[in-house]
C-alpha positions as CSV (number, residue, x, y, z in Angstrom):
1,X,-8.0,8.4,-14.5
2,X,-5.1,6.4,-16.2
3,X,-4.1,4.3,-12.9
4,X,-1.5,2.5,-15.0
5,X,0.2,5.6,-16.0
6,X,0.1,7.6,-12.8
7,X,1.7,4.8,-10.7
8,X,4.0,4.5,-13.3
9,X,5.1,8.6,-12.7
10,X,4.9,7.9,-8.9
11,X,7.2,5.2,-9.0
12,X,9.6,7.6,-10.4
13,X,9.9,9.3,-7.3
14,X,11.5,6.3,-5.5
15,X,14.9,6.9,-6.2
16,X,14.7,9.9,-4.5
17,X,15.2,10.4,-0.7
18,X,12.0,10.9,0.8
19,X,13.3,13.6,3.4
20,X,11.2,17.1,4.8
21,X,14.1,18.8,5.9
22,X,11.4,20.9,7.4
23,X,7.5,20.7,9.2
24,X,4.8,21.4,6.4
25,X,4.0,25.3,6.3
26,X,1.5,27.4,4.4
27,X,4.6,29.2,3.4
28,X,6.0,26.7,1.6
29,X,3.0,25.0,0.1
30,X,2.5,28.5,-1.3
31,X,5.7,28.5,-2.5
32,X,5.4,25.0,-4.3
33,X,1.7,25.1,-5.4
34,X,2.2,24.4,-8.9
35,X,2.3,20.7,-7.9
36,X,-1.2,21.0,-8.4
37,X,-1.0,21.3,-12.1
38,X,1.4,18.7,-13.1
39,X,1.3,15.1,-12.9
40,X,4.4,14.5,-14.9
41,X,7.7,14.1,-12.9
42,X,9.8,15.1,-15.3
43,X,7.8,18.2,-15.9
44,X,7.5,18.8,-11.8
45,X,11.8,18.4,-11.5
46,X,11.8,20.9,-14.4
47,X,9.2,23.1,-12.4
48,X,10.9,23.1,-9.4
49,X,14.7,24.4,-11.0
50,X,13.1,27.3,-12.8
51,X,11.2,28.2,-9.6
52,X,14.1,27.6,-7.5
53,X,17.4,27.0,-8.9
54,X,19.1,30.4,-7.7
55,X,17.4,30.2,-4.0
56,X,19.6,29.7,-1.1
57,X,17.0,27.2,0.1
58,X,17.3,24.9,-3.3
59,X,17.5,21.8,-1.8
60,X,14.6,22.6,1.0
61,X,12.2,23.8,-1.7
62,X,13.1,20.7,-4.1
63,X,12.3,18.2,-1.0
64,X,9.3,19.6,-0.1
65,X,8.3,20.0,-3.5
66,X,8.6,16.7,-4.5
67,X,7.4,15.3,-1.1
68,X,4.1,17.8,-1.5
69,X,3.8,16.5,-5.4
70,X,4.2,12.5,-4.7
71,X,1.5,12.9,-1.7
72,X,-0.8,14.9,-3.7
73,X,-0.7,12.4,-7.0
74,X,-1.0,9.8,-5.0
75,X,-4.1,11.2,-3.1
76,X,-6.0,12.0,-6.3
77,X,-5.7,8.6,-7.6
78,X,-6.8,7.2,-4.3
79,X,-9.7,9.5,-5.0
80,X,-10.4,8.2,-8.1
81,X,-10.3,4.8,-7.1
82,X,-13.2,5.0,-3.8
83,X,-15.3,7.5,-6.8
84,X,-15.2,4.6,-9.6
85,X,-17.2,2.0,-6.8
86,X,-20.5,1.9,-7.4
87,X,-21.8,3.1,-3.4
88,X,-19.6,6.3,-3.9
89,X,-20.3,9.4,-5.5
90,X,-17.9,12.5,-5.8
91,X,-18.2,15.7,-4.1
92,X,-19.2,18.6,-6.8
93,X,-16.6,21.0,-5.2
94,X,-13.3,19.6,-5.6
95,X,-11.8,22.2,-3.4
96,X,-14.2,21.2,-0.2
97,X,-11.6,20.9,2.5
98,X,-13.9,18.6,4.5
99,X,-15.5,16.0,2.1
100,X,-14.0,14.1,-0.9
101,X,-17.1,12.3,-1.5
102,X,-20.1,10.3,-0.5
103,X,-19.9,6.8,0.5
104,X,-23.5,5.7,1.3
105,X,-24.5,9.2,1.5
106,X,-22.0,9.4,4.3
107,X,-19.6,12.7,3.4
108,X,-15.9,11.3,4.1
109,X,-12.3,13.1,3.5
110,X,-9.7,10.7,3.2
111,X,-6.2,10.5,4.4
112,X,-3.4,7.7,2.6
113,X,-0.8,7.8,5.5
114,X,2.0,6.0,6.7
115,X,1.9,3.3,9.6
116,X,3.5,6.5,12.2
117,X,6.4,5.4,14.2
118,X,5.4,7.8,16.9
119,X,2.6,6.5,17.8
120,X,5.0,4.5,20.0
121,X,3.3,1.6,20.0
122,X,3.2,-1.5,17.4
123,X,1.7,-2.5,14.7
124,X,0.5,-5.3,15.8
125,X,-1.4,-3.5,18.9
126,X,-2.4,-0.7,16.6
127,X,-4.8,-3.3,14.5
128,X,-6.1,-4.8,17.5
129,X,-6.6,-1.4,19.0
130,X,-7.7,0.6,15.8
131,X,-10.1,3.0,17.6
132,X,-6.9,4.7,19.6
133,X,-4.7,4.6,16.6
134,X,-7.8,6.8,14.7
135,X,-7.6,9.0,18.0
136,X,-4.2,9.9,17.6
137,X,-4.3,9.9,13.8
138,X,-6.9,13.1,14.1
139,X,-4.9,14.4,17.1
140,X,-1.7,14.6,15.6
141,X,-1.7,14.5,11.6
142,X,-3.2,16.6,9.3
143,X,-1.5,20.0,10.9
144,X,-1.8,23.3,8.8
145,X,-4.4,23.5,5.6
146,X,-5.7,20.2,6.0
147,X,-6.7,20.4,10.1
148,X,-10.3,19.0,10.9
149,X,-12.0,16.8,12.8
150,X,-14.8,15.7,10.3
151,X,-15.4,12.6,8.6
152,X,-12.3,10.8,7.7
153,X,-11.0,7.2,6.1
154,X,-7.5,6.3,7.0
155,X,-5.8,4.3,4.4
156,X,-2.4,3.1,6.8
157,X,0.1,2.0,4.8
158,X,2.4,-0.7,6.3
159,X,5.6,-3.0,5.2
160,X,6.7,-5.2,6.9
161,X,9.5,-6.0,4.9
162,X,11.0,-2.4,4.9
163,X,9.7,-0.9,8.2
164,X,11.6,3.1,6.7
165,X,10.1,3.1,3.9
166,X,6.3,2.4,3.7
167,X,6.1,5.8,2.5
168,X,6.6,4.0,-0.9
169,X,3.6,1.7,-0.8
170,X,2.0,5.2,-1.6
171,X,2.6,4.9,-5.6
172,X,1.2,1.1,-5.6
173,X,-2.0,2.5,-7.1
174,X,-2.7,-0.7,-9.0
175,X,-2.3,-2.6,-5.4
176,X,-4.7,0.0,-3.2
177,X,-6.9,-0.1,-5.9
178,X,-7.8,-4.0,-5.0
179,X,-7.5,-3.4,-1.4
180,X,-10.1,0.0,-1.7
181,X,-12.4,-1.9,-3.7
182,X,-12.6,-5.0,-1.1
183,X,-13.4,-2.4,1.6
184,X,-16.0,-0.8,-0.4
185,X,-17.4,-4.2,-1.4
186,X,-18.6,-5.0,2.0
187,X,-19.1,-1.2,3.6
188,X,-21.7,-0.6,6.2
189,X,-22.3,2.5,8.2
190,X,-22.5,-0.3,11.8
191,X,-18.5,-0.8,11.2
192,X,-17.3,2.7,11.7
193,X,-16.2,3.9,14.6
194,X,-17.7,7.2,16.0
195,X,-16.2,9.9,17.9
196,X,-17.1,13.1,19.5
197,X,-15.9,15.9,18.3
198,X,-16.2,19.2,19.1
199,X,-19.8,18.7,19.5
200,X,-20.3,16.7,16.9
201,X,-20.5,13.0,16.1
202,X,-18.0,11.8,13.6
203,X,-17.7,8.9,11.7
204,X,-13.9,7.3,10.8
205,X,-12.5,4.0,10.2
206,X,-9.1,2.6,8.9
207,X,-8.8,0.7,5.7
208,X,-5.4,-1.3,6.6
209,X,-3.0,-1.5,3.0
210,X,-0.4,-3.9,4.5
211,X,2.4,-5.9,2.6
C-alpha cells in the first residue's frame, strides 16, 4: 500500500465536517457500500451525488458516506502497516469479521478509535487505568456489523491540542505508522491484558497514538 498517497486522499476529508447526523445502521452501510471500492475522494463525492443527489435524505446519506469511507481507508492502511512488521502475518480471508491478522500467532481484530468523551472520565486516568477503558471500549463501541468480543488492539487516538477533533489524527498514516511499528518492536503476549468473555479468554491491549 502507497501510505504516502492514501494519507494524502484522507487528508482531503478534513475540510469537511465530521458529523453522523444519525447512529450507524446496517441500512445505511447497505446503502453506502460502495465505499469499499474506492479509495479516491473525488471519485467517492462523485459516488455519493449519483447515488443520492435526488434523495430527500442527501445530506444524511453524504455524511455517513463520507464518515463510513474516511474510517474504512483509514482502517485498511492501519492494516497494512501491523501486516508489513515482521512478527505479523495477514489473515487469508479478508472478510473474517473476527481476525485481521496474526501477531505472534495470536489472531487480533483491530479497532483505530477516538479518545471517547463518554467515557466520562479523563485522559489522563484512562492511561493509568487502561484495563477499564478496554472494558468499556468492548462494551460500548463496535455496535451493529462489527459487534464481538474477540481479540482486539485499540489504537486511541488523542490531541491534546484540539480535544473535538482527534477524529482527524485518523489520516496521519505516515505518523501511526511510527507509532505501530514501536509497539510491534517490543510486543510480548505477558503485556496484554486478558478478559473473560463469554466463556472465553480474550486477549486486548491499547496502543496509545497521542499528539
Amino acid at each position: 500500500m502507497n501510505f504516502e498517497l492514501l494519507e494524502k486522499e484522507l487528508k482531503k476529508r478534513l475540510k469537511f465536517d465530521y458529523n453522523w447526523g444519525r447512529k450507524q445502521t446496517n441500512k445505511f452501510d447497505v446503502e453506502t457500500n460502495f465505499i469499499y471500492k474506492i479509495s479516491s475522494f473525488e471519485a467517492v463525492l462523485k459516488e455519493i451525488d449519483i447515488n443520492f443527489k435526488n434523495n430527500l435524505k442527501y445530506a444524511d446519506l453524504k455524511n455517513y458516506a463520507l464518515n463510513r469511507w474516511f474510517n474504512f481507508w483509514s482502517a485498511k492502511g492501519v492494516e497494512a502497516i501491523f501486516c508489513e512488521h515482521k512478527n505479523v502475518k495477514p489473515h487469508s480471508n479478508s472478510k473474517d469479521k473476527f481476525v485481521d491478522f496474526f501477531i505472534d500467532e495470536i489472531p487480533f481484530d483491530h479497532k483505530t478509535t477516538v479518545f471517547p468523551a463518554s467515557f466520562k472520565k479523563s485522559i489522563p486516568y484512562a492511561i493509568e487505568h487502561k484495563r477499564e477503558l478496554i472494558e468499556w471500549l468492548y462494551k460500548n463501541q463496535s455496535q451493529q456489523q462489527r459487534k464481538h468480543l474477540k481479540n482486539r488492539l485499540f489504537v486511541v487516538l488523542i490531541d491534546f491540542n484540539q480535544q473535538n477533533e482527534h477524529w482527524k489524527l485518523k489520516a496521519e498514516i505516515l505518523w501511526l505508522q511510527k507509532i505501530i511499528s514501536t509497539y510491534l518492536s517490543t510486543f510480548t503476549e505477558d503485556k496484554l491484558e486478558s478478559f473473560y468473555f463469554q466463556n472465553n479468554i480474550v486477549k486486548s491491549d491499547i496502543i496509545w497514538a497521542i499528539k
